[in-house]
C-alpha positions in Angstrom: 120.3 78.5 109.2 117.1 77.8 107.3 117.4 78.6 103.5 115.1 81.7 101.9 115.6 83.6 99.2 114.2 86.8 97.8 110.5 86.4 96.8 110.1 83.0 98.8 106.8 83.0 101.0 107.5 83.5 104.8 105.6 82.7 107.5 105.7 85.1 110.9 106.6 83.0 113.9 106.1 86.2 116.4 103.5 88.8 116.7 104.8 92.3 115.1 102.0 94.5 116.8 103.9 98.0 115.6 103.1 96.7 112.7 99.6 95.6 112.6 101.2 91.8 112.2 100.3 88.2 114.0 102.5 85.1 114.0 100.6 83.3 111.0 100.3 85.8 108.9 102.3 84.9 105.2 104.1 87.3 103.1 106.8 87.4 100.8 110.6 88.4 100.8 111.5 91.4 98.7 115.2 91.9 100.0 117.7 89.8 102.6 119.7 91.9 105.0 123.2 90.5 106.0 123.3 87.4 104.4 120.0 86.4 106.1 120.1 88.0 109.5 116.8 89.5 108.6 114.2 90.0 105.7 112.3 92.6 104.1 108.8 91.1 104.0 105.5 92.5 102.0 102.5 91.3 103.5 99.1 91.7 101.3 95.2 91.6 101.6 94.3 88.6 99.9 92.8 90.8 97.3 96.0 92.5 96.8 96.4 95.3 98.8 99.6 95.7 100.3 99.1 96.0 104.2 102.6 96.1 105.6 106.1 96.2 104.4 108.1 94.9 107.5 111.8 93.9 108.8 111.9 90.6 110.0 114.6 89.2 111.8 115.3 85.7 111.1 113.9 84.0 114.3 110.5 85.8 113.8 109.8 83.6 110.2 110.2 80.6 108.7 109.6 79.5 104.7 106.0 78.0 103.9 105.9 74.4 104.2 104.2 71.9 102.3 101.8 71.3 105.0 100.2 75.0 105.7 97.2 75.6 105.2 95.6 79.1 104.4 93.8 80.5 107.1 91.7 84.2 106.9 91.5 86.9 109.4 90.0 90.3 109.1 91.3 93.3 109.5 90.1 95.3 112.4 89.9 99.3 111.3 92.1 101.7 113.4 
């Protein structure tokens, strides 16, 4: 099992549609459910806004590595 700890970047692996998410998208860990079964992720607007505050089970993410590289999509209204 991969190591990551509260407020670690995450990438998404899988798409989260329910919650407006696609594999790619980077947020960060604000609690670990059962030892790391699944996270509580906060996923932002690069200008701060907080867009989504999701459970993600362990095979849907995986920590930043050292080779990502940012990438920017818009957000299409509802």
């Amino acid at each position: 099992r991969v190591n990551i700890h509260e407020h670690d970047c995450v990438v998404l692996t899988a798409d989260l549609p329910a919650d407006g998410l696609e594999a790619g998208d980077v947020g960060t860990v604000v609690h670990i459910h059962r030892g790391g079964e699944a996270y509580e992720v906060e996923f932002m607007t690069l200008a701060g806004n907080t867009l989504a505050v999701a459970t993600v089970l362990a095979g849907q993410c995986r920590p930043v590595s050292k080779r990502d590289v940012s990438h920017v999509r818009e957000l299409v209204a509802a």
